[in-house]
C-alpha positions in Angstrom: 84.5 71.7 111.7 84.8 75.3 113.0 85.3 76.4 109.4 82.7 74.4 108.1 80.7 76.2 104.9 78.3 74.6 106.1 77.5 77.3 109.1 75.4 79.7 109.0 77.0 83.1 107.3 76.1 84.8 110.7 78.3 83.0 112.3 81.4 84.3 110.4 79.9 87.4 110.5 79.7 87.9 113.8 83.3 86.0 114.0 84.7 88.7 112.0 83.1 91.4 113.5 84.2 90.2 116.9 87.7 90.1 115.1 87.2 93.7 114.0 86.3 94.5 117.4 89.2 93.0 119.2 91.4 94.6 116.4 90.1 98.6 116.9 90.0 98.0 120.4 94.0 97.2 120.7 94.9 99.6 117.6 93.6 102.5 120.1 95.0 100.4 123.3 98.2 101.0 121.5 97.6 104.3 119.5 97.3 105.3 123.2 100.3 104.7 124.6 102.5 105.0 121.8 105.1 107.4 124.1 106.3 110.1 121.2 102.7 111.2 120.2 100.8 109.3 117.4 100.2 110.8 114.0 99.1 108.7 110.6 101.6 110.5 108.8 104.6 110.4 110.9 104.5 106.8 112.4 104.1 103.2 110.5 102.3 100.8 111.8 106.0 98.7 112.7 106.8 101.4 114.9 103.8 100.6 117.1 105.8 97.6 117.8 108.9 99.0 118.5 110.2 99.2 121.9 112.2 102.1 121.4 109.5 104.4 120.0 106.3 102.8 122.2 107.7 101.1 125.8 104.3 101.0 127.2 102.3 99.7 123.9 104.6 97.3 121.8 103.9 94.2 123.9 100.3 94.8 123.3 101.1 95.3 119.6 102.3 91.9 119.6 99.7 90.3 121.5 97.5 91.5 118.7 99.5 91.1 115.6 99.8 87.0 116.8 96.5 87.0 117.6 95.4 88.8 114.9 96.8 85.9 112.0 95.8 82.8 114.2 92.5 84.4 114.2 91.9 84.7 111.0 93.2 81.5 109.4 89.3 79.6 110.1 88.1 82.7 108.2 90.1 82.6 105.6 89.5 78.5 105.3 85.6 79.4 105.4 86.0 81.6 102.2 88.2 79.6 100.0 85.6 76.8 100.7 82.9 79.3 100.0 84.8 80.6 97.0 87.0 77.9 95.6 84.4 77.8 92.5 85.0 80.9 91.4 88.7 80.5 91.3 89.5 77.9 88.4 92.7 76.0 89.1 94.1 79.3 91.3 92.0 78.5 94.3 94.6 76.7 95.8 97.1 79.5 94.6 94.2 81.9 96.6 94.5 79.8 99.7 97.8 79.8 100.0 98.0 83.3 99.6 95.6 84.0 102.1 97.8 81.3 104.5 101.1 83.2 103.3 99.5 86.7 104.7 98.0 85.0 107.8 101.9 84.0 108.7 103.5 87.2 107.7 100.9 89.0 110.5 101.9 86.4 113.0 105.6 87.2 112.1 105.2 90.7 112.3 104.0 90.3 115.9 107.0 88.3 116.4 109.5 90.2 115.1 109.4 94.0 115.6 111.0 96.6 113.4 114.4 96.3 115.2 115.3 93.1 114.4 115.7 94.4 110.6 115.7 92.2 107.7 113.3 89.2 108.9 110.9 92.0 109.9 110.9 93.4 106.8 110.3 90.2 105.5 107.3 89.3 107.6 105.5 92.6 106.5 106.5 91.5 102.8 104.8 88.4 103.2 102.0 89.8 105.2 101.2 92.6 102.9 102.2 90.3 99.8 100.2 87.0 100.3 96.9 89.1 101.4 97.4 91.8 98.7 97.6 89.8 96.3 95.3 87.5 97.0 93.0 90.5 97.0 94.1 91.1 93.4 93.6 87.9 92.2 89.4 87.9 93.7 88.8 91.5 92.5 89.8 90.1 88.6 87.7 86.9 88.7 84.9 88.8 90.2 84.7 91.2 87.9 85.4 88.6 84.8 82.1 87.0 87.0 80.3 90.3 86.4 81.4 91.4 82.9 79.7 87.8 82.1 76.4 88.3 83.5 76.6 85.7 85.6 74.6 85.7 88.2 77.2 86.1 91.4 78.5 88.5 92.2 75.4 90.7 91.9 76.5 94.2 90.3 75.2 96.7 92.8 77.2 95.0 95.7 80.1 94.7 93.9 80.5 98.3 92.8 79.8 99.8 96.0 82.6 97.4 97.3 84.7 98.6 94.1 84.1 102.2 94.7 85.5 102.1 98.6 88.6 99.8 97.4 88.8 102.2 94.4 89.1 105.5 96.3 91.9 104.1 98.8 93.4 102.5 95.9 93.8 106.4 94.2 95.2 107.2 97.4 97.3 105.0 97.8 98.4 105.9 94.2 98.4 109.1 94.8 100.8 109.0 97.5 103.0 106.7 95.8 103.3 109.4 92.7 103.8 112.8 94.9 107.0 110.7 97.4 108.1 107.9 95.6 110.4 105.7 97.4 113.1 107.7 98.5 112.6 108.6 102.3 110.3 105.6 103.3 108.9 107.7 106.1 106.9 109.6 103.9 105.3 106.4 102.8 103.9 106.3 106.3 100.3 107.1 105.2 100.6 104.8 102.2 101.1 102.0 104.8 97.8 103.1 106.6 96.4 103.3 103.2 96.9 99.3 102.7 96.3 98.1 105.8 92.6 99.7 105.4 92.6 98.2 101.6 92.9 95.0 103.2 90.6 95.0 106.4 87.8 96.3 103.7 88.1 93.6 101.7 87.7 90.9 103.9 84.7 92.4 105.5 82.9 92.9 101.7 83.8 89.5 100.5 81.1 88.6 103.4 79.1 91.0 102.5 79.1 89.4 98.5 78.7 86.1 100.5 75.6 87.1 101.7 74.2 88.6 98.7 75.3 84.9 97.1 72.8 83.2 99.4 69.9 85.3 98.9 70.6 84.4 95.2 70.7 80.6 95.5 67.3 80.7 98.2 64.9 82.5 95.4 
């Protein structure tokens, strides 16, 4: 199968560095010609979609916000059958997590900002089922590490820790200083998440890696 554990590591991570690739590519595709000037502070990532605020850009935002879930639903199946042993009796609460963020990007894509509530929604469940299904991998990894066990090795995992951990102080930064009152202001917040979750994925293949070193000695 395509998402077979079985293949080599280097095949997902080339898979998800061609994603990556494909991904920055259209971000600056549509960074470009977003028509009212682009600024991290003063535009979300919705409005990139939006026809009103980017004419030229928004179908291209939804080429790669559709193509951006389907793409990484294999990936996501590789690590929960990489992983599914280090996630007693919530690896199939993981999965579907995972599956539930995977739809909420493809939704997104579907549905731009200015068809309201099921947009909202979308981004809910795209932000949601990822997010949390970060949460859930950053507390049995470390309960993994606290233990002595011997994967997740430490050094990997704190370096990983220490880059989530600085966007996460952002993020709460941000949070503390606007609150939730003019969402707007939120805008780098947004950013801040987004980035949260693109690291993630790329240093759970990085951990991967370091796990396979560990079983060949």
């Amino acid at each position: 199968m395509f998402w077979s554990k079985e293949k080599p590591l280097q095949f997902y991570k080339k898979y998800i560095m061609v994603f990556y690739g494909l991904l920055l590519s259209l971000f600056i595709g549509t960074i470009i010609l977003y028509g009212n000037g682009f600024s991290f502070t003063e535009v979300c990532i919705s409005n990139l979609g939006n026809p009103g605020y980017n004419p030229k850009g928004w179908k291209l935002f939804t080429t790669m916000f559709i193509s951006s879930g389907l793409y990484l639903i294999p990936f996501h199946i590789y690590l929960f059958k990489r992983l599914r042993n280090y996630f007693p009796i919530w690896d199939r609460v993981w999965i579907f997590l995972l599956f539930l963020g995977d739809l909420g990007i493809i939704l997104v894509g579907i549905f731009n900002e200015t068809l309201g509530l099921i947009h909202i929604i979308a981004a809910l469940l795209a932000f949601g089922g990822l997010g949390v299904a970060l949460f859930l991998s950053i507390i049995f990894f470390s309960i993994n590490v606290y233990k002595n066990r011997a994967w997740p090795s430490k050094i990997p995992f704190l370096i990983l820790m220490s880059v989530l951990g600085g966007i996460l102080l952002f993020l709460i930064h941000e949070l503390i200083n606007h609150g939730f009152d003019i969402p707007k202001d939120l805008n780098p917040a947004e950013w801040a998440v987004f980035s949260l979750i693109l690291i993630w994925q790329i240093g759970i293949l990085f951990l991967i890696e370091k796990k396979e070193e560990i079983n060949d000695r």
